[in-house]
N, C-alpha and C positions, 0 to 999 in steps of 0.2 A: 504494500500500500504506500503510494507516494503521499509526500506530505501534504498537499495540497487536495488530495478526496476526501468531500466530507469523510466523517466521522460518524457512524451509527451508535458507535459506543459510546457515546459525549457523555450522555449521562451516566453511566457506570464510573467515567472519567473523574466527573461532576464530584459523584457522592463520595466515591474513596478519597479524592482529596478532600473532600467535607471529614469524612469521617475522621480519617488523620487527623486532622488541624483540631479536633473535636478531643477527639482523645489525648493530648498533648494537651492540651488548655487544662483538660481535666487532671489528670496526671498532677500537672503543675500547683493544681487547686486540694488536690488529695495530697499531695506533698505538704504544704503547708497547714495540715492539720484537719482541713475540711472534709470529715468524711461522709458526711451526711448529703452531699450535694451530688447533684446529678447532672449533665452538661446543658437539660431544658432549665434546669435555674439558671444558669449564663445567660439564656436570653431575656428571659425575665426581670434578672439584675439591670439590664441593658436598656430594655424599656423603661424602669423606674429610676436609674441613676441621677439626673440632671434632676427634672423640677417633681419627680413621683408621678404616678399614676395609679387611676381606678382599678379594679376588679375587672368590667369591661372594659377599657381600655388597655388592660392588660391579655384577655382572652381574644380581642379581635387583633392585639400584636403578635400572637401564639398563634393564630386561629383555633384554638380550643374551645370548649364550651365555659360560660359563667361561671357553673359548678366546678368544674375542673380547676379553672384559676384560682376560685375561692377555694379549693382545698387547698392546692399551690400554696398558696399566699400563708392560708393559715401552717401552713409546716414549716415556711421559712420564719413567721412570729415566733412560732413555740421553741426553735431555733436561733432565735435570737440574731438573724439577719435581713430581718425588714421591719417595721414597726407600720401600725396605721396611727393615722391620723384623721380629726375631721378635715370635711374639702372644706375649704374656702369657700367657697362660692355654691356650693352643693350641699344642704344640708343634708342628704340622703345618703349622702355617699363618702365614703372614708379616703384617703389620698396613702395608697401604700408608698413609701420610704425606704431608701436604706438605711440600716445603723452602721456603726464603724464596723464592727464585724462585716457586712455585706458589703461596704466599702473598700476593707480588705482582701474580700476573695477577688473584689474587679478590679483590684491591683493587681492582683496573681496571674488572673488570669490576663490582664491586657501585655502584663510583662511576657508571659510565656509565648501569646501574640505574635507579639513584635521579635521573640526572638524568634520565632520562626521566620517571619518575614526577612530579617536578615540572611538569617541560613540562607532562605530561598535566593533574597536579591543577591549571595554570595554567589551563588551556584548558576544563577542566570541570568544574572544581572540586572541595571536598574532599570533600563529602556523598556526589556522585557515586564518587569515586574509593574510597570505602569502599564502594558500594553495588555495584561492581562485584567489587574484590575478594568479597563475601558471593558474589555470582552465581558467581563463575568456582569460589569454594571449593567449591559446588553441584558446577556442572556437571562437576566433575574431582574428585569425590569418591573414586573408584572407580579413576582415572585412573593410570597409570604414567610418569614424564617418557622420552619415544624419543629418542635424539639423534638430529642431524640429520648427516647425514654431508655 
């Protein structure tokens, strides 16, 4: 197969380099103490990091269902790496959080991140490494992140 015919296999392609980078992240997060965590709380951290978010707004970032999240949510409280809070502006609805603990893991895990991205821009450098990010922003335009249970 020359390099230039499509690819049938893209997505097999896809997801092993997903999963990789997945497990590394986790790895990295299990390393540091975390062992309660699973790599679909990485995305989860990820949607609430900056200003928090709701229950729903965290199931339709997952595309998981309401219940789902809200068991979610509640495991990483009882855990001690999210807290609720009231919304603001939403009397109805509580505004999940990270504590330092869950601040911590997305330390961990963005450090572990980046150093793969290193590795990689070592290996192929940096022009590449930007040429793919453009590709994958393509191919996942439309895309929703699934945790991986």
């Amino acid at each position: 197969m020359s390099r230039d015919e499509p690819r049938a296999d893209l997505l097999m392609l896809l997801m092993r380099s997903a999963s990789a980078l997945a497990e590394q992240i986790n790895s990295a997060v299990l390393a540091e103490g975390h062992s309660s965590l699973r790599p679909a709380h990485g995305l989860l951290f990820l949607r609430v990091a900056d200003d928090g978010a709701t229950v729903s707004e965290i199931a339709a970032y997952l595309g998981i269902t309401k219940q789902s999240a809200a068991v979610m949510v509640d495991e990483l409280v009882a855990s001690g790496y999210v807290s609720k809070q009231p919304h603001r502006y939403d009397r109805r609805s509580q505004l999940v959080r990270l504590t330092s603990a869950g601040a911590d893991v997305t330390t961990a895990a963005t450090n572990a991140a980046l150093f793969r991205w290193k590795a990689a821009s070592t290996t192929l450098g940096e022009d590449t490494m930007a040429s793919l990010v453009l590709a994958l922003e393509e191919i996942g335009r439309d895309g929703t992140p699934r945790p991986v249970w």
